[in-house]
C-alpha positions as CSV (number, residue, x, y, z in Angstrom):
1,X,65.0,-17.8,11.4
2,X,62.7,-15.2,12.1
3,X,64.2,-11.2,12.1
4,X,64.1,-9.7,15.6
5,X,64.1,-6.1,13.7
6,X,60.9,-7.0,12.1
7,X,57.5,-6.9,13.9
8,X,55.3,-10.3,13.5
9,X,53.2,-9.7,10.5
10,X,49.8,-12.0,10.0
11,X,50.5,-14.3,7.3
12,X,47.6,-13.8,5.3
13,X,45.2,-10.3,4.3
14,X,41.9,-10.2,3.4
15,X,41.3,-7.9,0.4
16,X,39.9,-5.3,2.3
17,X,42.9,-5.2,4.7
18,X,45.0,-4.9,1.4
19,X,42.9,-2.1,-0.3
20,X,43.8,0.0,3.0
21,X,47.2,-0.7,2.8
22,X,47.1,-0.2,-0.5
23,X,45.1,3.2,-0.3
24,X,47.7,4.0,2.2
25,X,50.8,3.5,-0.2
26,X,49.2,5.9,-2.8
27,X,48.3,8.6,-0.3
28,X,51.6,8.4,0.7
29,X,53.2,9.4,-2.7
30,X,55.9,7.2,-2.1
31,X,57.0,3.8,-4.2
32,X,56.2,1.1,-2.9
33,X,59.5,-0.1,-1.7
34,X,59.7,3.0,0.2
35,X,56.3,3.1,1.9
36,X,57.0,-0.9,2.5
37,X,60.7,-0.2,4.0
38,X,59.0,2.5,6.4
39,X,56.8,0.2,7.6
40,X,58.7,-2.8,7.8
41,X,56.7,-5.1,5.5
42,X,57.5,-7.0,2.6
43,X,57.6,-5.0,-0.6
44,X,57.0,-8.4,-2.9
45,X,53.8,-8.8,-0.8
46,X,52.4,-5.2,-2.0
47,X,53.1,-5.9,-5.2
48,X,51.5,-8.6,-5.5
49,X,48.1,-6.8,-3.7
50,X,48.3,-4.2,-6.2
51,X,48.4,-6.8,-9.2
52,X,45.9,-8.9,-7.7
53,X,43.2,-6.6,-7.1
54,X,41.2,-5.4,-9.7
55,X,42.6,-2.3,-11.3
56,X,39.2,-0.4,-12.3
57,X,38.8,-0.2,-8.4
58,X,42.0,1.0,-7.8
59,X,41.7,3.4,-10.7
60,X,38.6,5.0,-10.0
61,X,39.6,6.0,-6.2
62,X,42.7,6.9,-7.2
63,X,42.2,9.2,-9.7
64,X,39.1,11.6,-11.5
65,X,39.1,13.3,-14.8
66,X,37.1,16.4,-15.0
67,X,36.3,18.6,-18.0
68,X,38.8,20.7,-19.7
69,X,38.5,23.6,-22.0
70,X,41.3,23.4,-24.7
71,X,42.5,26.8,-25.9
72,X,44.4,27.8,-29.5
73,X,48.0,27.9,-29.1
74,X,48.7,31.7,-29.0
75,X,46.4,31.5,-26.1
76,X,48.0,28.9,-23.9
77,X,47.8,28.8,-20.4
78,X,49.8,27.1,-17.8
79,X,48.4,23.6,-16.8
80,X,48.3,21.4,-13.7
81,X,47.7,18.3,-13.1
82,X,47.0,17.3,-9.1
83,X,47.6,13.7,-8.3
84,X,45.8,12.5,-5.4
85,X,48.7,12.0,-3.7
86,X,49.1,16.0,-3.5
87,X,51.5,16.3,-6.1
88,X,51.2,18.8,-8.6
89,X,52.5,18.6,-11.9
90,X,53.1,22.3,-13.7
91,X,53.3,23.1,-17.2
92,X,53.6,25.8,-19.4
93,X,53.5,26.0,-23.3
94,X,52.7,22.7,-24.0
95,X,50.2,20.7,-26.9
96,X,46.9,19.3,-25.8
97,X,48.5,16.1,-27.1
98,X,51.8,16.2,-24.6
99,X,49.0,16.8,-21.8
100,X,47.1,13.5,-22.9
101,X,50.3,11.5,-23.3
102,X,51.4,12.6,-19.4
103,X,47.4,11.8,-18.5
104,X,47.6,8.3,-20.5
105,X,50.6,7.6,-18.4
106,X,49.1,8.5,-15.1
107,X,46.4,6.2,-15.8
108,X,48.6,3.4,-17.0
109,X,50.8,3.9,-14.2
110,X,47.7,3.1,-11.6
């Protein structure tokens, strides 16, 4: 029985549609049950657009590296790392390595 609550959705996307929608959701800076619930589509169906598609595409729009100079300890600086999404992530007295790990997670993440 179909849900009066929910608007009629096509059945099928292309993979253009879904790299919208999915460009969309990661804009948005939501999860993706959220950005699904606030649309009123079906959170299984984004996940399985993001697992589907190939992730080097995904990955590149998503996020850039760019070149960082890495200073001896008693000259630390505060770092920031801006997601695409607008979210910045602030640190202060932390190791080169700690910085990588959060970046390798990021990137995982994607």
């Amino acid at each position: 029985m179909r849900n009066p609550l929910l608007p009629d959705l096509p059945t099928t996307w292309t993979e253009d549609e879904a790299r919208q929608v999915l460009d969309k959701w990661r804009r948005s800076g939501l999860t993706i049950a959220a950005f699904a619930r606030e649309r009123r589509m079906s959170a299984p169906r984004l996940y399985w657009w993001r697992n589907r598609l190939p992730k080097t595409v995904a990955a590149a729009s998503a996020m850039s590296l760019v070149p960082a100079k890495l200073v001896a300890p008693s000259e630390m600086s505060p770092a920031v790392i801006r997601l695409p999404s607008g979210v910045a992530i602030e640190m202060t007295n932390v190791s080169p390595r700690w910085i990588a790990a959060i970046v390798a997670e990021l990137e995982r993440s994607l």
